[in-house]
C-alpha positions as CSV (number, residue, x, y, z in Angstrom):
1,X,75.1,-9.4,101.1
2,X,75.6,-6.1,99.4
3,X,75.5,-2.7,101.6
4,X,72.8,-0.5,101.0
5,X,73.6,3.3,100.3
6,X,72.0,5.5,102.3
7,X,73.7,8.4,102.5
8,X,75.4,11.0,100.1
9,X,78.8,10.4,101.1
10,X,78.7,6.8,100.9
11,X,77.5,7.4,97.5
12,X,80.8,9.2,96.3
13,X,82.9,7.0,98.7
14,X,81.8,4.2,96.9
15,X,82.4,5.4,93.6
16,X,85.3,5.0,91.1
17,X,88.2,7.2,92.7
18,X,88.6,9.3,89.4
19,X,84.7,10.5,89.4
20,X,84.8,11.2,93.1
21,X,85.6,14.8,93.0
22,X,83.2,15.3,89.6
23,X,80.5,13.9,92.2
24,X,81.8,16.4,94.7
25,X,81.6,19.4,92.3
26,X,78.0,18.3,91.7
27,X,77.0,18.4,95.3
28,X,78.5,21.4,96.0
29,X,76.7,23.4,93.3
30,X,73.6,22.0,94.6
31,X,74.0,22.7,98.1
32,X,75.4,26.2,97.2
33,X,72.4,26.9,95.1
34,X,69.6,25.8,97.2
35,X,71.5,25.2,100.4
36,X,68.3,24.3,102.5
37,X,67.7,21.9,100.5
38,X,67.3,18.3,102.2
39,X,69.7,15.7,100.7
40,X,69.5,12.3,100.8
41,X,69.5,8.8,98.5
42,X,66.2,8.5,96.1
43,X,66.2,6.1,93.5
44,X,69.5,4.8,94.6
45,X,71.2,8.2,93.4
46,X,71.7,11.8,95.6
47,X,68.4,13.4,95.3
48,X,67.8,16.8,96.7
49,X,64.4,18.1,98.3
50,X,63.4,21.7,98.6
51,X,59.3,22.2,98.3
52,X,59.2,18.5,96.7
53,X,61.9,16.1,95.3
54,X,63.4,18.8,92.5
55,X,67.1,17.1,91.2
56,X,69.7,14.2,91.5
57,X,72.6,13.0,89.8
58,X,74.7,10.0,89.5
59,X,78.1,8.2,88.1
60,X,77.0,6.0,85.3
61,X,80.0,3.4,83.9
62,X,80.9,6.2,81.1
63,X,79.1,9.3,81.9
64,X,77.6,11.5,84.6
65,X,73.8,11.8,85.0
66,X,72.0,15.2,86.1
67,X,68.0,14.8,86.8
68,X,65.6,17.7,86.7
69,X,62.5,16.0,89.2
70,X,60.7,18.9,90.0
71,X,57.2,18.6,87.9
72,X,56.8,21.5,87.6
73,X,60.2,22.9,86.1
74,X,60.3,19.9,83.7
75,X,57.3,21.3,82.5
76,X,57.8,25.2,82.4
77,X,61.0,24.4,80.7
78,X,59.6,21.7,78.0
């Protein structure tokens, strides 16, 4: 049976050891940016919450994935 992710640092854990500290980076600028933001694992990626779910990212095979979620912003910034 596969483990679930459920946190952020099982997330990075569990990645490749070469896109581990990209993944760090990441979550740092986040939680420097907005640190009350609430993070957790949306979508099966690190998702961040602050006033409703606003961004995530992840590791795909060849590339890294950042994720604008807030309605809003998407659509001021269209």
């Amino acid at each position: 049976m596969r483990h679930e992710i459920t946190t952020v640092d099982e997330y990075i854990a569990a990645a490749p050891p070469e896109r581990q500290a990209t993944l760090r980076r990441l979550r740092s600028l986040i939680r420097s940016t907005v640190p009350e933001a609430n993070e957790r694992i949306e979508y099966g990626m690190p998702s961040y919450e602050y006033h409703g779910l606003f961004c995530g990212f992840a590791a795909q095979k060849r590339y890294f994935s950042f994720y604008v979620l807030h309605g809003a912003a998407v659509d001021a910034h269209r």
